[in-house]
C-alpha atoms as one frame of an Amber mdcrd trajectory, in Angstrom:
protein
   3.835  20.701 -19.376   4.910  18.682 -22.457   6.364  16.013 -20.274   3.718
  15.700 -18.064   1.479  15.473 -21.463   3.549  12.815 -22.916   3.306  10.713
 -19.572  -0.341  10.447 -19.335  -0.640  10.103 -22.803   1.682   7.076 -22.704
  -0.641   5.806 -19.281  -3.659   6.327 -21.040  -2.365   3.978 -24.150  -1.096
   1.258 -21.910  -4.344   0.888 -19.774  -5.862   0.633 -22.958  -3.808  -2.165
 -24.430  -3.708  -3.943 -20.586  -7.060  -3.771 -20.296  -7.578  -5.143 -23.909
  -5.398  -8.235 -23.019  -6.195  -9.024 -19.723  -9.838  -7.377 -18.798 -11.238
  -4.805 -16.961  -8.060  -3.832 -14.317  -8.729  -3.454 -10.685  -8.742   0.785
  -9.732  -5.661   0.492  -7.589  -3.635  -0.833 -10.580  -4.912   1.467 -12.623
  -3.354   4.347 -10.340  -0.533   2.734  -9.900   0.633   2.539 -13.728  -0.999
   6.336 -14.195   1.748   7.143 -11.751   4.345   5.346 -13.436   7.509   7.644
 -15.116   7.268   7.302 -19.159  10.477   5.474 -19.457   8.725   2.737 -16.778
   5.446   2.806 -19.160   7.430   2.342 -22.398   9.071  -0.694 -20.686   5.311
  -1.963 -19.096   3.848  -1.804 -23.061   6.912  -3.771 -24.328   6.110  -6.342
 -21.602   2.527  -6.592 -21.488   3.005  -8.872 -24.819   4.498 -11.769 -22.851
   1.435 -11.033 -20.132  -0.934 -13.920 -19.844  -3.365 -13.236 -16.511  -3.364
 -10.296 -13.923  -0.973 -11.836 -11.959   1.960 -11.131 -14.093   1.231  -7.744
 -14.346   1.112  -7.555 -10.472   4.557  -9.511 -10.501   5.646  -6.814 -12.972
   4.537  -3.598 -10.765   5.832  -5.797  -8.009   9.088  -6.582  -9.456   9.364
  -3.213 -10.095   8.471  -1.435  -7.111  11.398  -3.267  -5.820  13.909  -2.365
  -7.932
């Protein structure tokens, strides 16, 4: 319950900074990073600041989705 709050809660805020940097994200991105654990979220918000185009967020998920 409270885990699974704090997760979505933590998806929901970096969607909202993502999409604030880089635009308006593609759906299947979006799902992806809803599905992401909170410690993998924490770490996408920290690097979203070096982000500069959609691409590096793809590398990112990419990166680590094979990890």
């Amino acid at each position: 319950g409270l885990q699974q709050g704090l997760q979505q809660e933590a998806a929901r805020l970096t969607l909202s900074q993502l999409q604030r940097k880089l635009g308006p994200l593609p759906e299947d991105l979006s799902e992806t990073i809803r599905r992401l654990p909170t410690e993998q979220l924490e770490g996408l918000a920290e690097a979203l600041l070096d982000f500069q185009t959609l691409a590096d967020l793809t590398q990112w998920l990419e990166e680590l989705a094979s990890a």
